[in-house]
C-alpha positions as CSV (number, residue, x, y, z in Angstrom):
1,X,-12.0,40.5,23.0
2,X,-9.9,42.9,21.5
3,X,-9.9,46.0,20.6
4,X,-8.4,49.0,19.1
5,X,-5.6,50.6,21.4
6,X,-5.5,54.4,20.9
7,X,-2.1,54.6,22.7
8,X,-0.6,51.7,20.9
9,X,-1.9,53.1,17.5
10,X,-0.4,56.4,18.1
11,X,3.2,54.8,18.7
12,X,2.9,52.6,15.6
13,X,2.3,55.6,13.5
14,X,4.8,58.0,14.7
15,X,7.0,54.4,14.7
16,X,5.8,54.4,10.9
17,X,6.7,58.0,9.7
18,X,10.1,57.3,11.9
19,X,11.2,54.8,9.5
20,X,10.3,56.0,6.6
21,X,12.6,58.6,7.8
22,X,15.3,56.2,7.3
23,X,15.2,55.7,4.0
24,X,14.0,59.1,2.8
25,X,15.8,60.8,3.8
26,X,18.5,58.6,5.7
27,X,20.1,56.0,3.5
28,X,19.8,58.7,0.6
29,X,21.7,61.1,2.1
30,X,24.5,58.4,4.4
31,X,25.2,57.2,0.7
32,X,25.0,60.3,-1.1
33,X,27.7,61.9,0.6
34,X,29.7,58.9,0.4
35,X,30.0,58.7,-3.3
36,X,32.0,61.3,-5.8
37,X,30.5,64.0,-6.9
38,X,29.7,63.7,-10.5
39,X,27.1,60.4,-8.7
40,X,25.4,62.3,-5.7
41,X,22.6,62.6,-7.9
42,X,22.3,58.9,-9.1
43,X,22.8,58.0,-5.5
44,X,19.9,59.6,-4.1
45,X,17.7,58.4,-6.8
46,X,18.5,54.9,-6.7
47,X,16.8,55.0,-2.9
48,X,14.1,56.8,-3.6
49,X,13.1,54.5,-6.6
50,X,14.1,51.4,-4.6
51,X,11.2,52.9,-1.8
52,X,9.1,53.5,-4.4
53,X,9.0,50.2,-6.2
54,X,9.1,48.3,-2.8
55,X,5.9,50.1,-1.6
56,X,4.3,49.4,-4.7
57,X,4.8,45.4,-4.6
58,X,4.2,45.7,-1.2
59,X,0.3,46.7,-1.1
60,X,-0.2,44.4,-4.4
61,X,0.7,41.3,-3.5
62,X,3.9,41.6,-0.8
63,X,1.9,42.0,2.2
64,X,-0.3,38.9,1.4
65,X,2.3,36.7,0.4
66,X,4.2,37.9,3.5
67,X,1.2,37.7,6.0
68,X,-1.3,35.4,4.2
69,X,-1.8,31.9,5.9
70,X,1.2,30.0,5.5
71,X,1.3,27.2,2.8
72,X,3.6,24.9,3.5
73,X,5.9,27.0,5.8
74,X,7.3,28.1,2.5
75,X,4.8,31.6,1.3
76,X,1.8,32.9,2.7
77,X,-1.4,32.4,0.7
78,X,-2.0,35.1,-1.6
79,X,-5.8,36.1,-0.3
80,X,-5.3,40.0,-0.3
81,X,-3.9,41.4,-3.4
82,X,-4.6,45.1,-3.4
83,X,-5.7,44.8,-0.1
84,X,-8.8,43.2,-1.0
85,X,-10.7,42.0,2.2
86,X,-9.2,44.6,4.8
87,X,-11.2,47.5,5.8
88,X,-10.6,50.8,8.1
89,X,-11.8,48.7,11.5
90,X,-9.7,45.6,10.3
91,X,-7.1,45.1,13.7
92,X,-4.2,43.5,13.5
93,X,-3.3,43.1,17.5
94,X,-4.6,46.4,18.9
95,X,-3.6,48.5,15.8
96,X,-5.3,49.0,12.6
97,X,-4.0,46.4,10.0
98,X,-3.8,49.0,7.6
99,X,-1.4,50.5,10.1
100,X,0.7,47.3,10.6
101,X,0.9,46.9,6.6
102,X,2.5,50.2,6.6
103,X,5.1,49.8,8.8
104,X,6.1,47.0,7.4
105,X,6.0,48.7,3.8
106,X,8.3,50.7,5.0
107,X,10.6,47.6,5.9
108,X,10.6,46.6,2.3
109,X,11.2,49.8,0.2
110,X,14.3,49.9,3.6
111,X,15.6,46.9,2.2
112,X,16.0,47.1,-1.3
113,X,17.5,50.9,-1.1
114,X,19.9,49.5,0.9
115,X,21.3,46.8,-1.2
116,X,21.8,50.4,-3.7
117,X,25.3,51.1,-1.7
118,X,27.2,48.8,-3.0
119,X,26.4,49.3,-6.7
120,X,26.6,53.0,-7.3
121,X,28.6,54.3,-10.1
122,X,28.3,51.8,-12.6
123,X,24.7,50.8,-12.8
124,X,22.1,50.9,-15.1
125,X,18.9,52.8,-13.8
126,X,16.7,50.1,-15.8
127,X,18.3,47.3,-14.6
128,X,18.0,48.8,-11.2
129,X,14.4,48.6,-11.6
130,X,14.1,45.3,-12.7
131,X,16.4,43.6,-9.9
132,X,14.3,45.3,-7.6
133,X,10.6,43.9,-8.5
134,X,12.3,40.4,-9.3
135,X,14.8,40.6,-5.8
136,X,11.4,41.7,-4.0
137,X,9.5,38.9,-5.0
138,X,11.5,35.9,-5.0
139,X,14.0,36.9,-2.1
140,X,12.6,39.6,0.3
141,X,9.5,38.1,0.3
142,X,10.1,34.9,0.8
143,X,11.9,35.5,3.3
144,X,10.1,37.5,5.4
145,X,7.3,35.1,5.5
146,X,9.9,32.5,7.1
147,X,11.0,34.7,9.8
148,X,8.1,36.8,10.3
149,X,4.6,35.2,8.4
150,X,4.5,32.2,9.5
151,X,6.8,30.1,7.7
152,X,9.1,27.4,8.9
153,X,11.8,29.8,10.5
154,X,9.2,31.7,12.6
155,X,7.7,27.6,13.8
156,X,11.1,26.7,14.2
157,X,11.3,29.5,17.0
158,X,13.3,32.0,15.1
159,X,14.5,35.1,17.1
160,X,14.5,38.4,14.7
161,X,12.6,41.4,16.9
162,X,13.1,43.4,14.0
163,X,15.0,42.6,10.8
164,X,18.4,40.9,11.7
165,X,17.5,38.3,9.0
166,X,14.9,39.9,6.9
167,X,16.6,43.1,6.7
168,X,20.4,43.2,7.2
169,X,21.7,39.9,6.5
170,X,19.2,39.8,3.5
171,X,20.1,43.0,1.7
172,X,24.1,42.5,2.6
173,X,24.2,39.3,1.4
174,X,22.4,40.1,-1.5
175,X,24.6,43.1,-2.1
176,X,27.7,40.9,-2.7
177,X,25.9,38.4,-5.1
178,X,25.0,41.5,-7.3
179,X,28.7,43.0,-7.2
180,X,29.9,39.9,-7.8
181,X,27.9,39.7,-11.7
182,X,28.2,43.7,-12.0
183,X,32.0,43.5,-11.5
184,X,34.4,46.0,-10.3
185,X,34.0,50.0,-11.0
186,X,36.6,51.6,-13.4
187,X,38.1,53.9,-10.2
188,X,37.6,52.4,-6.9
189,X,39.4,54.8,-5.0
190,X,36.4,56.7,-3.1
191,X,36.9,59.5,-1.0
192,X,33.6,60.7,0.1
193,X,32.8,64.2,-1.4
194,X,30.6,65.4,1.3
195,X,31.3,63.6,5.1
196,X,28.2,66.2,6.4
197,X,25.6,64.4,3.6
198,X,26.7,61.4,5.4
199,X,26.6,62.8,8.6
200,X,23.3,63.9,8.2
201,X,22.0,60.6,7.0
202,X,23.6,58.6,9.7
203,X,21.5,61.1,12.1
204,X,18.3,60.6,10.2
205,X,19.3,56.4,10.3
206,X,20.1,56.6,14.0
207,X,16.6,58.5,14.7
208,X,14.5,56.7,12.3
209,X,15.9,53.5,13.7
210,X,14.0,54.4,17.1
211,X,10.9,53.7,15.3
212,X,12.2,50.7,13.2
213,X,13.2,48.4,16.5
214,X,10.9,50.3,19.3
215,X,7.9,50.0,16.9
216,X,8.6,46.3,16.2
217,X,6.8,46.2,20.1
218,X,3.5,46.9,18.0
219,X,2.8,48.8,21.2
220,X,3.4,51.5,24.0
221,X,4.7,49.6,26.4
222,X,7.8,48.8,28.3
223,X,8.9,46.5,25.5
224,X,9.2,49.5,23.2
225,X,10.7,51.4,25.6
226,X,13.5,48.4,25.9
227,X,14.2,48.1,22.4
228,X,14.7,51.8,21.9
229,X,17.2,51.7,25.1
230,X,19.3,48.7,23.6
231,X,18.9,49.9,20.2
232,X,20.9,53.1,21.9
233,X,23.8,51.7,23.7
234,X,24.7,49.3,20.9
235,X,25.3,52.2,18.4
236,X,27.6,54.0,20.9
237,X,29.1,51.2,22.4
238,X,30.0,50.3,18.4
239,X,30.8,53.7,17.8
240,X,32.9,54.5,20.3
241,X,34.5,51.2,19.6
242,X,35.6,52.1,16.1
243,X,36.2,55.8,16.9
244,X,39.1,53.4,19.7
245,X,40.5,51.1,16.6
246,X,40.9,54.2,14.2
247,X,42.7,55.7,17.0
248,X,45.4,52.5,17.1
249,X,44.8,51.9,13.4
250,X,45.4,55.4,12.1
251,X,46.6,57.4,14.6
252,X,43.3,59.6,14.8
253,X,40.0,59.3,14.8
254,X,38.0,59.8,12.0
255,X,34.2,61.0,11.3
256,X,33.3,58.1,8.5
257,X,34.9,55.6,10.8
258,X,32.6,57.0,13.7
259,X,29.0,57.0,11.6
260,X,30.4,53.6,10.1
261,X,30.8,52.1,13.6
262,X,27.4,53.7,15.0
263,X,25.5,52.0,12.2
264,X,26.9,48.7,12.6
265,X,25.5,48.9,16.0
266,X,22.2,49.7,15.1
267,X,22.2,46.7,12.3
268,X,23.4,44.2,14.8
269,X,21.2,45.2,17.6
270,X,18.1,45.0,15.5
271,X,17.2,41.6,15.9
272,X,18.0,41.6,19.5
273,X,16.6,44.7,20.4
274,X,13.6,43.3,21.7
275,X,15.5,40.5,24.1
276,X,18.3,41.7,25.5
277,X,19.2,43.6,27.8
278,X,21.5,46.4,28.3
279,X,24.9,44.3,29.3
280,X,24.1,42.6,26.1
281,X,23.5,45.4,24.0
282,X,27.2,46.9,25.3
283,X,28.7,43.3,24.2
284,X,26.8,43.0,21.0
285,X,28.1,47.1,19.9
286,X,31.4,46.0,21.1
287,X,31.9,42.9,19.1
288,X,30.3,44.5,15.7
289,X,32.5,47.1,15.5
290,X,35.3,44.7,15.1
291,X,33.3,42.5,13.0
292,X,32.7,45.3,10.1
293,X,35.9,46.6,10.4
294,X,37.4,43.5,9.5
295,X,35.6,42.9,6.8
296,X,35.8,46.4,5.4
297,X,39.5,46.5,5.8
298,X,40.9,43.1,5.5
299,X,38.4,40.9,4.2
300,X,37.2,42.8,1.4
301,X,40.8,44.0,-0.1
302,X,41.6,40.3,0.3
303,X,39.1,38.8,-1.8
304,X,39.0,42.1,-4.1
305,X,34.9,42.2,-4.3
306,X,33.9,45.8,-5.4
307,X,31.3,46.3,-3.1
308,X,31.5,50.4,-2.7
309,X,29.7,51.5,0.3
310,X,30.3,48.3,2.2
311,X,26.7,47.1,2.6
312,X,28.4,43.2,2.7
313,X,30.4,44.2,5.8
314,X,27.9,46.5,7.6
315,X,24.7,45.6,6.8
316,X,25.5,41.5,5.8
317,X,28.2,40.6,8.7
318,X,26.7,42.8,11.6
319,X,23.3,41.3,11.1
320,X,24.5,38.2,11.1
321,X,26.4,38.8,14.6
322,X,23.5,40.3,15.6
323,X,21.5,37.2,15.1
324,X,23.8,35.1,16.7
325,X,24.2,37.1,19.5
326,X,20.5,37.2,20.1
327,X,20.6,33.1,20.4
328,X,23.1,34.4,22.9
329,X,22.2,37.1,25.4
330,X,18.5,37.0,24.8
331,X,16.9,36.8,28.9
332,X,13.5,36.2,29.7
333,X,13.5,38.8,31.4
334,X,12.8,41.2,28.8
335,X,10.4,39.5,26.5
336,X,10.0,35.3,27.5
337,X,12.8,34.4,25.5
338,X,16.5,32.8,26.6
339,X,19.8,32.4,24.9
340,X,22.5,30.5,25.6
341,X,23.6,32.5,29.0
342,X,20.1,31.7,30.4
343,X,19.6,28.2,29.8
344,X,18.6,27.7,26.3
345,X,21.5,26.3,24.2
346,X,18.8,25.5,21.7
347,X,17.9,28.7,20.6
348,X,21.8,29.8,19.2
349,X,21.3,26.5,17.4
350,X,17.9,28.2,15.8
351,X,19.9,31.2,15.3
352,X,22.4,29.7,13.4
353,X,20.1,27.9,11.1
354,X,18.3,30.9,10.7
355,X,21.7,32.9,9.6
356,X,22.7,30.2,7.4
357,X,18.9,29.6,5.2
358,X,19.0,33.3,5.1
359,X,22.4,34.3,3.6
360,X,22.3,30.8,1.3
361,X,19.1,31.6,-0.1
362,X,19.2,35.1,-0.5
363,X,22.5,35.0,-2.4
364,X,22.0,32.1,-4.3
365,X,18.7,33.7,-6.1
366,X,20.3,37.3,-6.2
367,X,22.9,36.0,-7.7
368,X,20.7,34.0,-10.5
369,X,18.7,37.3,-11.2
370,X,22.3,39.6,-11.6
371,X,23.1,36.6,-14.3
372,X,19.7,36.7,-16.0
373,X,19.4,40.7,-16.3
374,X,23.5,40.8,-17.3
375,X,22.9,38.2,-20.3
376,X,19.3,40.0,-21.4
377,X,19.2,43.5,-20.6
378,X,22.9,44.5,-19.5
379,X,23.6,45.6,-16.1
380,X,26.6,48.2,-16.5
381,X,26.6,51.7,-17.8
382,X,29.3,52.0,-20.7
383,X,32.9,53.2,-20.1
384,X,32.4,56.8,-21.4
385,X,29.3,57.1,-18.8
386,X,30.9,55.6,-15.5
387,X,34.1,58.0,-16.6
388,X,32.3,61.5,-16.7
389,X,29.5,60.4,-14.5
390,X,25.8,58.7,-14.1
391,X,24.5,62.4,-12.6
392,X,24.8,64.1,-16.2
393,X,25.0,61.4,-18.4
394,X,21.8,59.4,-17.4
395,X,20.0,62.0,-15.5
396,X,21.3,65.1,-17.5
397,X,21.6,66.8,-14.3
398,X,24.0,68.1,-12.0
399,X,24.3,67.9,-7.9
400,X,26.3,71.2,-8.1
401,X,26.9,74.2,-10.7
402,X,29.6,72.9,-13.3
């Protein structure tokens, strides 16, 4: 029989408040600083309302659609909207379900703020809003009940300990279909008008991540404890990886190219985090830094997609090493599972068909719903507005005295 763990509860629910953390204040603040001034504001709203939205979806009909039984492999079945049917001594596992829905609200509201980078400037609040409820239903939901509800992906024997899929490849790929219907911004020169905003939300990211992969364990054990160490040495094996090609690139090494490299380790080892182990963690760090960095600085000048904070090349291209690499170096060692270098050719094969359903479907229906809100509601500000700014001119307020 089982019961409630008190230990394993505790974890989940400082796991919890870690990644919420991550987006409030995390992504807010890595982005905010990122942008020019006259947007800080926008910036920071655009996550917080992304959060907001996603939480609400989440606890009305996300988590059963998600969770529910699966019907078909395709959705789960739709049996607790509002929650209906869970109560306080519900378990899920040895932790409260109430607990477990949380956590992974806080994956969704995650998501959808992160998909924000690569449109700031230029967007409409309203239509925003709208791409998030209709993104969250028909793409992160979906989705999610693949990899991690039930659905085909997940029977398949899909590897993704904690959102390498759902999360990262989702919201990057998704990030380019949108750009691609918003278009490019008027000025795309951006020199980030406050590195220590970003520094500050990269620190937030890097401890809130913690929570996000060691809490994917759904308990205090040595699994968690794994995760968390992994989850480690890939950001500074990426970091200090970029911090090395700056150095050759540029002569010096710079702050944004540091945070930028630490990050992309933490999205690529986040759907390994809880199968490899710490030689694969080092390879996996080592690997995405070059990854991101080409598609930041070659790949995205060369096919001239105006995607501002580079959620495509972080977010998108690391996660989808990261998944790879988890058909890779997974060891059964740490948690049952083999890759590739442990006798399991099979499971890179899942991996790949996992990358590939993800990023097709994901971008195919972001794109539609960029199309659809463009020809019914408009998706761009007006000239005048992107010119002097989104803080005053939709907000009519001001990051700083002017």
């Amino acid at each position: 029989m089982v019961v409630l763990s008190s230990g394993d509860t505790a974890w989940v629910l400082g796991a919890t408040v870690l990644v919420l953390l991550m987006c409030i204040p995390g992504i807010a603040f890595y982005y905010s600083g990122l942008v020019k001034s006259k947007n800080v504001l926008n910036t920071l709203y655009l996550s917080f309302i992304a959060f907001a939205i996603g939480s609400l979806i989440w606890v009305t009909y996300g988590y059963s659609f998600v969770f529910g039984e699966t019907i078909g492999g395709i959705i789960g079945s739709p049996t607790h909207f509002l929650l209906t049917g869970i109560g306080v001594n519900s378990l899920y596992g040895t932790i409260p379900k109430y607990l477990f829905i949380i956590f992974q609200l806080t994956f969704c509201g995650l998501t959808g703020a992160l998909i924000s980078g690569a449109v700031v400037g230029r967007m409409k609040t309203s239509a925003w809003a709208v791409f998030l409820i209709l993104w969250t239903t028909l793409v992160y939901i979906p989705i999610a009940h693949w990899v991690w509800g039930g659905g085909w992906l997940m029977g398949m024997g899909a590897l993704d300990f904690a959102g390498g899929a759902v999360v990262h490849m989702n919201s990057g790929i998704s990030a380019l279909a949108l750009v691609l219907v918003l278009g490019s911004r008027k000025d795309t020169s951006l020199r980030p008008h406050h590195l220590g905003y970003s520094v500050l939300g990269a620190g937030f990211l890097w401890f809130g991540w913690l929570g996000f992969n060691g809490g994917s364990a759904l308990a205090a054990n040595g699994l968690a404890a794994s995760a968390i160490l992994v989850t480690n040495i890939a950001a500074v094996s990426s970091l200090i990886t970029w911090v090395i090609i700056d150095r050759i690139k540029e002569g010096k090494p710079t702050v944004l190219g540091a945070i930028s490299g630490g990050v992309a380790g933490l999205v690529a080892i986040t759907p390994a985090a809880g199968f490899v182990d710490t030689l694969g963690a080092i390879v996996i760090g080592i690997i995405t830094a070059f990854v991101s960095y080409f598609a930041i600085y070659y790949l995205k000048p060369k096919l001239g997609y105006d995607d501002a904070l580079d959620v495509f090349g972080i977010h998108g291209l690391s996660g989808l090493w990261g998944a790879i690499a988890t058909g890779i170096f997974a060891t059964p060692v740490i948690n049952g599972a083999a890759g590739i270098l442990y006798g399991n050719p099979n499971q890179l094969t899942i991996q790949i068909i996992v990358s590939i359903a993800t990023m097709a479907y994901a971008f195919i229906v972001s794109y539609i719903i960029a199309r659809v809100i463009k020809a019914t509601m408009g998706m761009r500000v007006d000239e005048k507005t992107e010119i002097k700014g989104l803080d005053t001119q939709l907000h009519e307020e001001s990051g700083y005295r002017i």
